[in-house]
NUBARO-182902 format. One record per residue (C-alpha): z, y, x; residue number from 1; residue in one letter. Coordinates in Angstrom, 2 decimals. Last residue first. Layout:
% residues N
       pz       py       px    i  aa
        Z        Y        X  NUM   A
...
//
This chain:
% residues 478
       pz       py       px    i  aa
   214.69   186.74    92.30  478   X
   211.77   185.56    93.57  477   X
   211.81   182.89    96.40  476   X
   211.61   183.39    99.96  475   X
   208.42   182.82   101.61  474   X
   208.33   180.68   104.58  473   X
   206.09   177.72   103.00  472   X
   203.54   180.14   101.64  471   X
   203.43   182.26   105.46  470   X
   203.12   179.02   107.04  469   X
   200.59   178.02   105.15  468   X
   198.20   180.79   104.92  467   X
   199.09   181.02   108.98  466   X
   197.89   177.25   109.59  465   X
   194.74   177.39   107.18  464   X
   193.75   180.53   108.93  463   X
   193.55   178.54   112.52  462   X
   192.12   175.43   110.81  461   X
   189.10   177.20   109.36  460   X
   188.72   179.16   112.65  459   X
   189.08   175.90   115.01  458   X
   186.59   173.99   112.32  457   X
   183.73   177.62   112.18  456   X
   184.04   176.62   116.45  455   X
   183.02   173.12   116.07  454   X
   180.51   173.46   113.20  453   X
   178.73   175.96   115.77  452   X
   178.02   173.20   118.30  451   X
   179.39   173.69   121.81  450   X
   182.57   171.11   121.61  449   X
   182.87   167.94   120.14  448   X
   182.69   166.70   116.63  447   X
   185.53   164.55   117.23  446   X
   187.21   167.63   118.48  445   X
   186.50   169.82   115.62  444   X
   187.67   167.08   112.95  443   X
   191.13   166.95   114.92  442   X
   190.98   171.12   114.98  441   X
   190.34   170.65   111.01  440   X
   193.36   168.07   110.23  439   X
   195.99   170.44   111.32  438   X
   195.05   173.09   109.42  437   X
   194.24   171.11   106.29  436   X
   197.64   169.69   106.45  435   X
   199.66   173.14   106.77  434   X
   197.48   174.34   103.95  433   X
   198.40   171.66   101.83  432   X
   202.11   172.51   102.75  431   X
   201.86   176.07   102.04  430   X
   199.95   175.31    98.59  429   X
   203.07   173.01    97.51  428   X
   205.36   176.01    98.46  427   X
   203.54   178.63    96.85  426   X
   203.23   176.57    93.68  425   X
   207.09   176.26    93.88  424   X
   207.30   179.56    94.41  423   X
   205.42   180.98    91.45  422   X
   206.86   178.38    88.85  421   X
   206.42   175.19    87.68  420   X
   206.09   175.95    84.09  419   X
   203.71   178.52    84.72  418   X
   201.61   175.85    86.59  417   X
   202.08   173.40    83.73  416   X
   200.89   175.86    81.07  415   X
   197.86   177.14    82.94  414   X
   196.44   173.32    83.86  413   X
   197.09   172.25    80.51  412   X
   195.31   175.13    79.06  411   X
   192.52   174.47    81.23  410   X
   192.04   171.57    80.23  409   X
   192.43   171.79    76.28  408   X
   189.56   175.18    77.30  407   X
   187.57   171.73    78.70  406   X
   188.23   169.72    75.43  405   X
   187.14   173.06    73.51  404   X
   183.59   173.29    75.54  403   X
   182.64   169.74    74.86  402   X
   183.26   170.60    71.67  401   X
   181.20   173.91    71.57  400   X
   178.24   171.74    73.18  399   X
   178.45   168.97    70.44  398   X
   177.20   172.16    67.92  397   X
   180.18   171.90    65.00  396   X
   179.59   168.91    62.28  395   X
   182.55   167.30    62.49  394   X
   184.43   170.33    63.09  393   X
   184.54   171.58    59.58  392   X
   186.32   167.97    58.48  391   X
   189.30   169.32    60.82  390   X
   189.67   172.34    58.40  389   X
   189.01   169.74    55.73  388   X
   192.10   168.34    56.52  387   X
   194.35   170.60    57.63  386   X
   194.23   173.56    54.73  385   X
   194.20   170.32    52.13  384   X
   197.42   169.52    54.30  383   X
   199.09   172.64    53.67  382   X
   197.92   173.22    49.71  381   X
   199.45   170.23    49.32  380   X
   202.69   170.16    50.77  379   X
   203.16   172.57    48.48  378   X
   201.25   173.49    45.35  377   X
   201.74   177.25    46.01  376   X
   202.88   178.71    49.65  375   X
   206.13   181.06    49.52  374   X
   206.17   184.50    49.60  373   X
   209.71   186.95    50.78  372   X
   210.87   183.80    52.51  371   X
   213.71   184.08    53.78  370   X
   214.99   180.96    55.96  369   X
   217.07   178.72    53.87  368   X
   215.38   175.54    54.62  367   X
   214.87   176.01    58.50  366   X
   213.89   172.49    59.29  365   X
   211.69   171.17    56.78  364   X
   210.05   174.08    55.81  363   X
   209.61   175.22    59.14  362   X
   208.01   171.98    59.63  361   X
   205.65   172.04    57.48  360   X
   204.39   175.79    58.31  359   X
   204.17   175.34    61.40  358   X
   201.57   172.33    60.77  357   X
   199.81   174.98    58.50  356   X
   199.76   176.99    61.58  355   X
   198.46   174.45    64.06  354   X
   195.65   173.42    61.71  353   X
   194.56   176.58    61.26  352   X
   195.29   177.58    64.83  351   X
   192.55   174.59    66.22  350   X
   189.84   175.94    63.16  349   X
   190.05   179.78    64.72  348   X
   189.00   178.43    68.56  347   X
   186.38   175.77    67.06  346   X
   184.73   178.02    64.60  345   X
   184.30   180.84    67.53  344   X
   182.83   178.55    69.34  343   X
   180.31   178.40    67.09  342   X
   179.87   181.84    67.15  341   X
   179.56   181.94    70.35  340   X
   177.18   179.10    70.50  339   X
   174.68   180.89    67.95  338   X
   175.20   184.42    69.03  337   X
   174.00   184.60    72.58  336   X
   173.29   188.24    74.89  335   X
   174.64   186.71    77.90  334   X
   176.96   189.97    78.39  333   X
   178.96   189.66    75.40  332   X
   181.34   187.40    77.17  331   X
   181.46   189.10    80.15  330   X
   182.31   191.58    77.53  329   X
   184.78   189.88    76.27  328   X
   186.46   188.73    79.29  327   X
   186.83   192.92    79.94  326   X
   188.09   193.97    76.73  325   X
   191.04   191.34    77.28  324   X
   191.85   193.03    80.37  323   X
   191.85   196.25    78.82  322   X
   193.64   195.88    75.48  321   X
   196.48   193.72    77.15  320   X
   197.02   196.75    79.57  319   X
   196.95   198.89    76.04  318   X
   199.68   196.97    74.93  317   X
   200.11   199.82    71.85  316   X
   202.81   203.22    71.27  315   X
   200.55   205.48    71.59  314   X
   202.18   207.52    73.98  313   X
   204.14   205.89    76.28  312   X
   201.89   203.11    76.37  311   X
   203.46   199.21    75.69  310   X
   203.62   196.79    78.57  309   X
   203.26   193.09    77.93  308   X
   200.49   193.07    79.77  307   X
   202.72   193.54    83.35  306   X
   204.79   190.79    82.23  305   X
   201.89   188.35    83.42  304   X
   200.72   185.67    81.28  303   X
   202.86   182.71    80.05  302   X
   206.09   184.83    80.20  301   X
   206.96   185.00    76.60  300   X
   206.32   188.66    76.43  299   X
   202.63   187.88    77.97  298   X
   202.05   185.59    75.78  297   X
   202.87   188.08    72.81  296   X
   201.24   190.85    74.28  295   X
   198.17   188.47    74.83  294   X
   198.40   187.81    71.18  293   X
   198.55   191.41    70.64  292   X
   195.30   191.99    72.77  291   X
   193.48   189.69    70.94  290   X
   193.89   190.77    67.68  289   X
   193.23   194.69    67.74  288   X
   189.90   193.40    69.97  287   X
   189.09   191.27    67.36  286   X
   189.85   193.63    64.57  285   X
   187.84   196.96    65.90  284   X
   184.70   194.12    66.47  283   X
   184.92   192.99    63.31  282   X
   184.68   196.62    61.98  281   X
   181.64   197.27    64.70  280   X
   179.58   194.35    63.65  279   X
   180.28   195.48    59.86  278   X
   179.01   198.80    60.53  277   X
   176.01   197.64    62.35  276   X
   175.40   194.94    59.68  275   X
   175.59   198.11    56.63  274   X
   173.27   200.91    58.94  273   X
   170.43   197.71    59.31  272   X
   170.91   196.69    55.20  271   X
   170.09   200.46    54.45  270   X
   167.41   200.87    56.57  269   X
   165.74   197.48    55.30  268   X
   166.55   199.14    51.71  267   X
   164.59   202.31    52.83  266   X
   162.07   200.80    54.31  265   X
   160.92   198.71    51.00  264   X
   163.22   197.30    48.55  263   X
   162.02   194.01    47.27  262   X
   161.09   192.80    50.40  261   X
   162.58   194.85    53.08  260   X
   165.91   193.80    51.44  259   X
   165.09   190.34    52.03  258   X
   163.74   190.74    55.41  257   X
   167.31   192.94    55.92  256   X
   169.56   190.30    54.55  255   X
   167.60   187.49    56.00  254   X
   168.53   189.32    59.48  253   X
   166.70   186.68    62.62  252   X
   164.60   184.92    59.82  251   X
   163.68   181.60    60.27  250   X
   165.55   179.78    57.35  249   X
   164.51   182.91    55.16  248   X
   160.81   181.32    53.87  247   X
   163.22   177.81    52.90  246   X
   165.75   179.61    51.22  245   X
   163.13   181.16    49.12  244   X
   163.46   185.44    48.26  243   X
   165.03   187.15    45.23  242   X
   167.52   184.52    43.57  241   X
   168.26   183.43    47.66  240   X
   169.99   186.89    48.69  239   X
   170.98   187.51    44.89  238   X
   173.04   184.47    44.92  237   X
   174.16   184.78    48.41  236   X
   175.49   188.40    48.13  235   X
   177.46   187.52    45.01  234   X
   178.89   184.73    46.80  233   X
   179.93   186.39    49.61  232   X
   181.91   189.48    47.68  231   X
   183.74   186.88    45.08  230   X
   185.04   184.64    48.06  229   X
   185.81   187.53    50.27  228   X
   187.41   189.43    47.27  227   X
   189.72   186.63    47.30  226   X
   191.08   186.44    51.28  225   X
   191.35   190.18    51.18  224   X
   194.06   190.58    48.39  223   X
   195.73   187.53    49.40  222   X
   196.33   187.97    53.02  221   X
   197.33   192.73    51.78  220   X
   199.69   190.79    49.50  219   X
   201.22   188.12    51.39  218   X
   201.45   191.22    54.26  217   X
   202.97   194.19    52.61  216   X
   205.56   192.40    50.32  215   X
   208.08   190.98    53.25  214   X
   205.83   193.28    55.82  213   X
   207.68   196.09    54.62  212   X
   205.49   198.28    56.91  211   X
   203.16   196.62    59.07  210   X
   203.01   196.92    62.96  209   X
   204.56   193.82    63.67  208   X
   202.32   191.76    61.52  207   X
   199.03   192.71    63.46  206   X
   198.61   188.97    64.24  205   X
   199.13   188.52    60.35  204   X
   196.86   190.81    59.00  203   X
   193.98   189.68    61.63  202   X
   194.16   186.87    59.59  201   X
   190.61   187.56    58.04  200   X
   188.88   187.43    61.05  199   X
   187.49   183.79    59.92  198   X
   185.89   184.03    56.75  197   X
   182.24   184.79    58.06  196   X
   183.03   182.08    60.83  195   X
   182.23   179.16    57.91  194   X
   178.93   179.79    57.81  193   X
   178.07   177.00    60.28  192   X
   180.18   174.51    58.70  191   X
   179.57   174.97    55.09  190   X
   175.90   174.56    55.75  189   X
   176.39   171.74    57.45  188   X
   178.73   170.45    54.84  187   X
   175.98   171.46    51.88  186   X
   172.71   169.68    54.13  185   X
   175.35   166.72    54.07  184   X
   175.98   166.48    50.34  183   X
   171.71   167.55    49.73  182   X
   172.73   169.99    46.87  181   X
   170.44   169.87    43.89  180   X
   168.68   173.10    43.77  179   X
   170.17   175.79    41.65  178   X
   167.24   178.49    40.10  177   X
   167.95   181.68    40.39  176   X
   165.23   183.75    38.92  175   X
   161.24   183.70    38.83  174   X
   160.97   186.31    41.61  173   X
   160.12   189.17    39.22  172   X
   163.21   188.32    37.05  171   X
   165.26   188.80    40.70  170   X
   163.98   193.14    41.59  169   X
   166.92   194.22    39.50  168   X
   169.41   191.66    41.80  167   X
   167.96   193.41    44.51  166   X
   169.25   197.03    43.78  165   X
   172.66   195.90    42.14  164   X
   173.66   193.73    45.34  163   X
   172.05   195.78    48.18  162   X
   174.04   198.86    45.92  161   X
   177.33   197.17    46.42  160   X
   176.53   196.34    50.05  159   X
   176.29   199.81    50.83  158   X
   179.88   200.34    49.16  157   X
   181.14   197.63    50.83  156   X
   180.14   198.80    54.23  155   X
   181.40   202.54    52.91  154   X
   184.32   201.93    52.02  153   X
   184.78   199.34    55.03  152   X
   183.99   201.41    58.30  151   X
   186.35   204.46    56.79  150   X
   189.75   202.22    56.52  149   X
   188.62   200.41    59.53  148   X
   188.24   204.05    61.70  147   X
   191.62   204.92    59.99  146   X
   193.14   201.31    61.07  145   X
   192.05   201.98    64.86  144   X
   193.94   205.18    64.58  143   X
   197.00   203.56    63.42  142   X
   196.38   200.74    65.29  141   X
   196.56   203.05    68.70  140   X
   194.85   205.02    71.49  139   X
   194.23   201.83    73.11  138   X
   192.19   200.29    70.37  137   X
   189.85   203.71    70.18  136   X
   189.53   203.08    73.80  135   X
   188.63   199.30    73.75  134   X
   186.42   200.10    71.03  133   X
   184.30   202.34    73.13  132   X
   184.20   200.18    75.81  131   X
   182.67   197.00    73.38  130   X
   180.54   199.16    72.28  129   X
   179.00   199.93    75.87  128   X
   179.27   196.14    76.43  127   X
   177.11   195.64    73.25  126   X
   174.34   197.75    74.09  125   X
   174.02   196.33    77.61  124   X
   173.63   193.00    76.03  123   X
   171.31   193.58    74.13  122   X
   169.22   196.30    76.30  121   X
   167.42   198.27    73.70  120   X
   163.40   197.70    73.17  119   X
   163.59   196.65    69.67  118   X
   164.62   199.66    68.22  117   X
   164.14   199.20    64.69  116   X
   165.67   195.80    64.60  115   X
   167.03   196.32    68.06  114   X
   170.63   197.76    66.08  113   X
   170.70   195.01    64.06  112   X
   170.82   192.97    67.53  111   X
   173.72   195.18    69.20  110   X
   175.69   194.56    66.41  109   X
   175.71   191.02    66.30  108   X
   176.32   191.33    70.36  107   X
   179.37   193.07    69.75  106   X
   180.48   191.33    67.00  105   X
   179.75   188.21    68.77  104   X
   182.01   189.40    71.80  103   X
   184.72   190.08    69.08  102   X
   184.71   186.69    68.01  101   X
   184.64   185.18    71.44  100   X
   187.25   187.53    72.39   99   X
   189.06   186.39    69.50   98   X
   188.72   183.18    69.68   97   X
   190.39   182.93    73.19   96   X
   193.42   184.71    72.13   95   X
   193.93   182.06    69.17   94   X
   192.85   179.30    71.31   93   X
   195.77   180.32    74.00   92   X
   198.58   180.96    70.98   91   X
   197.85   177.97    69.71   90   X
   198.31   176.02    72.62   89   X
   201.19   177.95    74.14   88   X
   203.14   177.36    70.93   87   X
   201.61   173.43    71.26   86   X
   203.20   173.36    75.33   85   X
   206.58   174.71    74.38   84   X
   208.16   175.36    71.22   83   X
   207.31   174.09    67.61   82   X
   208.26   175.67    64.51   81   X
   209.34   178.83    66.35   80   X
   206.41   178.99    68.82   79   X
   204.48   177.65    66.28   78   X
   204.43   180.78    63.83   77   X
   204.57   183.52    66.85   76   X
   201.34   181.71    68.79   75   X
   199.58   181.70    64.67   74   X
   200.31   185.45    64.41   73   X
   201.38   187.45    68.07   72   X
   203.56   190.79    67.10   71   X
   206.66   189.47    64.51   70   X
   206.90   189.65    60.90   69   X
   208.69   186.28    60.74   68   X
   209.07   185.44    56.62   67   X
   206.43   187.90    55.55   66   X
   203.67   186.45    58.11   65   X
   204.77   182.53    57.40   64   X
   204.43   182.64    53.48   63   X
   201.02   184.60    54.16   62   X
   199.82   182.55    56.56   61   X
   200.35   179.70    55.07   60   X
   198.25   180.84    51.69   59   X
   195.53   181.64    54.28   58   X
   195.27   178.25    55.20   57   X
   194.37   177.37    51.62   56   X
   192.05   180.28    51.21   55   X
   190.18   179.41    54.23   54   X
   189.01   176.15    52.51   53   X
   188.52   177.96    49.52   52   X
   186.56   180.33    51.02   51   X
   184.25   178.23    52.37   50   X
   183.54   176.06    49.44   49   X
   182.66   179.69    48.04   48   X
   180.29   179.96    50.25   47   X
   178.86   176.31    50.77   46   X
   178.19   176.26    46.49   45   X
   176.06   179.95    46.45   44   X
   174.09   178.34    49.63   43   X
   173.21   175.37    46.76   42   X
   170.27   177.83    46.84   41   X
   169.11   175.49    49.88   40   X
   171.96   173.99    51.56   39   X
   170.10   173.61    55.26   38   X
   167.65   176.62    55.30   37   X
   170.30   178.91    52.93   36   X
   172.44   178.24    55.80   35   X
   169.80   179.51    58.76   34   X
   169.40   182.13    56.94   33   X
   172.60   183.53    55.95   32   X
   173.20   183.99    59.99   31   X
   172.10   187.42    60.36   30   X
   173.93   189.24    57.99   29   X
   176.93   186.92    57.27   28   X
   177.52   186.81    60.91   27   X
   177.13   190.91    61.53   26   X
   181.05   190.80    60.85   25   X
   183.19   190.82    57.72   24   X
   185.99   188.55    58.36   23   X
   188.38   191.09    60.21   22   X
   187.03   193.82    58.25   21   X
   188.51   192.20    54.93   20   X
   191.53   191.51    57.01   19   X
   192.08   194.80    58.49   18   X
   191.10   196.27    55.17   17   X
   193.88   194.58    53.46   16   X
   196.24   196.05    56.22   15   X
   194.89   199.39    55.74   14   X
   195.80   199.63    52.03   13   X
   198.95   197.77    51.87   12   X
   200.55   200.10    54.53   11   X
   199.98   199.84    58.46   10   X
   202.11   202.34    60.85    9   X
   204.76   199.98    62.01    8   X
   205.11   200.62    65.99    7   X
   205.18   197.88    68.32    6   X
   208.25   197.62    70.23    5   X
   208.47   197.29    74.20    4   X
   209.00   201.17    74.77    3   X
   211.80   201.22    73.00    2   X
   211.84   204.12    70.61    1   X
//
């Protein structure tokens, strides 16, 4: 096999629970609170509102993920639609918002975990996760996908019984009762619980390693992006039916005060074990996610050829595993969930856009290209998948936007250099170097002589001379 291809190991069954672990994480467990605070019971309206907002972006990932079945998702969609600097966009926030996904995994985790030990290390805890998942990851999807497989029969199973064992304890509540939706208490709710969907198109960033992908992938999108919808809602309605929105706004796991509630220790146990194992799925994805779209970058020449590397052996970028791994744990090491997960909202909403934009104009321009699935209701189901992705962001923490503008920055920074080149950079650095060196002995002498400032001058100016004489001298790569 050539050692640059991706193996395709993933049937219908693993792929579907790549996506339904993708989206499951330790969010819906710990931040269900805080929603139910600003919707009220109209929490049961937000979720679903949710998923139908995903559900339309979804629908474009399926038609794109069985027509190009390539390693890299939304970068691989718009770097055929589009090219150039948005490809490198998309592909940049999608790698970014996976780390930060995975890093709030790992911290999620690590914080059901202190619920019965509460003297644990957060953010220690989640960096040694974060290692062990970075092996597993490394030895390859196939083995990753068996761990998912496993994670999510019995996550959903656990939650299964949550759902039948509280809804039994609801007549002695008083019921569900709906409260009138506040419109912008619904959209902020909608907002901030929106990351429990996103993960789910893990399927298509793992696209290369599926088999028939044509069939394989729409299905596995489809499959996953539904019983989200169903699976949330039920949770929510028996979450709020049993205990007050208002009593769970400050609760740090509503899911485990709730189950604590009407269940006793045993349910609270029960919740704890079902938000670690969701922490960890997400976290599996994440890190499955991020390193292929750095494979994919990395192919394309935007980030070093070295990650673009597949093992001998297992057959996966495990260099793009690694350094990945590491950002996210520097990531995971401040121990926050709120803003990460924010800007985790602000990474995945950018590629929804960008994909259902790919989508567009593949359909536009490549007319006759296969398409094993195609999108229903389109254009519309496109630019609904646009629009109220975009509405989402309205009401995302300031600080996270402030935060994406700066990423925007930095992207344009990382994109132009690479389209510069290595030796042109090393040329324009030789020559600033050459002008600091000569500037810093005229400084020194102005100065004058005897004080230490004039003798740190003659060094600064000394190096500055040989860094840029060495950078202007070099000869270019080959």
């Amino acid at each position: 096999m050539d050692k640059s291809e991706l193996r395709r190991e993933l049937g219908l069954l693993h792929a579907t629970m790549l996506g339904i672990g993708g989206a499951i994480s330790a969010g819906v467990f710990v931040m269900l609170g805080h929603a139910a605070a600003l919707a009220g019971t109209a929490i049961v309206i937000a979720l679903p509102l949710c998923g139908i907002i995903n559900l339309f972006t979804m629908c474009s990932y399926a038609e794109l993920g069985a027509a190009i079945p390539s390693a890299g998702g939304e970068y691989t969609f718009a770097k055929i639609a589009y090219g150039g600097f948005v490809s490198f966009l998309t592909g940049w926030f999608e790698w970014i918002s996976n780390m930060f996904f995975a890093a709030l995994s790992a911290v999620g985790f690590a914080y059901m975990v202190s619920y019965f030990l509460p003297a644990i290390n957060i953010p220690l805890i989640a960096i040694l996760t974060i290692i062990i998942f970075t092996v597993i990851n490394i030895r390859g999807v196939k083995e990753a996908g068996t761990v998912e497989v496993a994670m999510m029969v019995v996550l959903i199973a656990m939650l299964i019984i949550y759902i039948g064992s509280v809804s039994l304890n609801i007549p002695q509540t008083g019921g569900f009762q709906l409260s009138v939706p506040d419109l912008r208490g619904l959209v902020e709710a909608t907002a901030y619980i929106f990351v429990v969907y996103l993960g789910a198109e893990a399927i298509a960033v793992a696209q290369a390693e599926v088999k028939n992908p044509g069939k394989t992938i729409p299905r596995a999108i489809m499959l996953s992006a539904v019983f989200l919808i169903i699976f949330y809602t039920l949770i929510a309605y028996v979450t709020v039916s049993a205990v007050s929105p208002s009593v769970l706004g400050d609760k740090p796991s509503p899911l485990t005060f709730v189950a604590e509630q009407t269940l006793g220790t045993a349910g609270a146990i029960l919740v704890m074990i079902a938000g670690t194992i969701a922490a960890l799925s997400t976290l599996n994805t994440s890190i499955m996610a991020q390193s292929r779209v750095t494979y994919a970058l990395s192919r394309d020449g935007y980030f070093p050829k070295v990650l673009s590397k597949v093992h001998g052996r297992f057959g996966t970028p495990h260099l793009a595993v690694i350094v990945g791994s590491i950002f996210t744990a520097a990531l995971a090491a401040t121990g926050v969930i709120n803003f990460v997960g924010y800007a985790s909202d602000f990474g995945f909403i950018i590629g929804f856009c960008f994909v259902n934009l790919s989508l567009m104009k593949l359909r536009r321009e490549k007319p006759h290209l296969e398409r094993p699935f195609k999108v229903p209701l389109y254009p519309f189901t496109p630019i609904a998948g646009i629009v109220t992705s975009l509405m989402l962001l309205v009401f995302i923490d300031v600080g996270v936007l402030v935060l994406g503008a700066e990423l925007i920055v930095l992207a344009l920074l990382a994109y132009y250099v690479k389209m510069i080149g290595h030796y042109r950079i090393r040329i324009a650095l030789g020559g600033m170097s050459l002008g600091m060196g000569g500037l810093t002995p005229l400084l020194a002498y102005l100065i004058g002589t005897g004080s230490i400032l004039f003798y740190i001058l003659i060094i600064v100016g000394i190096v500055s001379i040989i860094a840029g004489v060495l950078n202007v001298t070099a000869k270019p790569r080959d």
